[in-house]
N, C-alpha and C positions, 0 to 999 in steps of 0.2 A: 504494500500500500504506500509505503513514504519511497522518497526518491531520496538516497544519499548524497546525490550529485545536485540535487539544485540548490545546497545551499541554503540559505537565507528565503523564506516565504512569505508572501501576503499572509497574515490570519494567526501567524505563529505565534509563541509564547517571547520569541527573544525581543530584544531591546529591539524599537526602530532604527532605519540606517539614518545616522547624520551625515549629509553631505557638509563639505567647508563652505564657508563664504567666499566668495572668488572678488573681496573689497578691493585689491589692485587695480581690475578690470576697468577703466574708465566704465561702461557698462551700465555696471553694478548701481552708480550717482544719475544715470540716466531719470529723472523724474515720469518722460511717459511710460518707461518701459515699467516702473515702480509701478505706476496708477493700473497701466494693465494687469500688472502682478496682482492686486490687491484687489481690483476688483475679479481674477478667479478665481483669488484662492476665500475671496469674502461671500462670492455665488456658493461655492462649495460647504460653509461653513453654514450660509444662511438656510441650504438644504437640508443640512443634519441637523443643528443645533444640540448637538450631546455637551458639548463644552458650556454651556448658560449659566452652570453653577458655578463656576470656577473663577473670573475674575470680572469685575465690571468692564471690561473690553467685550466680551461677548454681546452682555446687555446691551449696551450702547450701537453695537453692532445692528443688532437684530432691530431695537428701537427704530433708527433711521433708516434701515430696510420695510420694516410695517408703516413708516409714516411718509415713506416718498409715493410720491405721484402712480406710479406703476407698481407698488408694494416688489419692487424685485432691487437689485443693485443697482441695474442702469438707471435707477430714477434718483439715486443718492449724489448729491455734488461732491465735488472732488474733494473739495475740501472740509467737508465733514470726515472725510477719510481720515484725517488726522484726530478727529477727536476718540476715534477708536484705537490708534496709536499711542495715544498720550496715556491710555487706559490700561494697557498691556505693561505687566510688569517683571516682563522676561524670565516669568518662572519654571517655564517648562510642564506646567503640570497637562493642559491641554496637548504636548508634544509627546509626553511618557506614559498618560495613563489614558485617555479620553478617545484620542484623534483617530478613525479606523482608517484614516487615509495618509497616512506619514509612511512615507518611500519602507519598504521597496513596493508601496501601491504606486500603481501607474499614475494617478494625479498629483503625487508627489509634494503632498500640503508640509510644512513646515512654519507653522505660525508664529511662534517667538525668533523666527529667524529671520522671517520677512518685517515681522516689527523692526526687529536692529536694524537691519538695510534701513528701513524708513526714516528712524529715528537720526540713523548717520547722513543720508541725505539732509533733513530737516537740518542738522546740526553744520553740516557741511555747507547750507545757503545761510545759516546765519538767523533763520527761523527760530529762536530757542528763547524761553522764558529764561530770565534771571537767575532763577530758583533755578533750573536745570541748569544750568553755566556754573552754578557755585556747586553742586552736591558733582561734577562730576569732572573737579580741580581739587582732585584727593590731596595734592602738595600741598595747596596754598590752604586748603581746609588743615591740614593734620597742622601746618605752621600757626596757622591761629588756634588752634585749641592745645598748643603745647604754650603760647604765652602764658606765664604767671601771672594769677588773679592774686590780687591783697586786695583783702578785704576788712574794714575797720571795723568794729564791734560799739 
């Protein structure tokens, strides 16, 4: 019944396959190939929705998907696509326990992985809250929390 030779299977008990981020790739910073990314791998999400419990990224997801125009993705603006981004808190739990579509499924979903692309795009135009600029200059954060506080009584 099983085949020793193939290896790695849709369905199976083992870990999913991680592919690497290919961030070198000029590519990779491409903004419409991103939006395309995002809007199949958000179609495919919005089809299942087994991840809903898991972090307010989904929610928000789904939200703007039931409230557009065409209740599908293609009625979501592009730019709400980011607030589903901002939602995602690169935990993996949707990637390691939820997702029945993470490689080696042929649609090839990888959600916390397409958030980072996003978020390093985002980051890379200079798009970024304040609040993100400071939590993620671990230097200059560990330098100021190593100044000495006196404190007078």
């Amino acid at each position: 019944m099983s085949n020793a030779t193939s290896g790695r299977r849709e369905g199976s008990l083992d870990a999913p396959t991680r592919h690497p981020l290919d961030w070198q790739n000029p590519e990779f910073y491409n903004q419409d190939a991103l939006f395309n990314e995002l809007e199949r791998v958000y179609d495919i999400c919005h089809g299942c929705r087994r991840c809903v419990s898991l972090c307010n990224a989904f929610p928000t997801l789904f939200d703007l998907v039931d409230e557009s125009e065409t209740m599908e993705v293609d009625g979501v603006k592009h730019d709400d696509y980011w607030k589903v981004v901002d939602e995602c808190y690169l935990c993996d739990l949707c990637y390691m326990t939820k997702c029945p579509y993470v490689p080696p499924h042929e649609w090839n979903v990888d959600f916390p992985h397409l958030m980072l692309r996003a978020k390093a795009v985002k980051f890379k135009q200079g798009n970024t809250k304040f609040r993100d600029k400071v939590l993620t200059s671990t230097d200059a954060v560990g330098k100021l929390a190593s100044i000495p506080v006196v404190v007078q009584t």
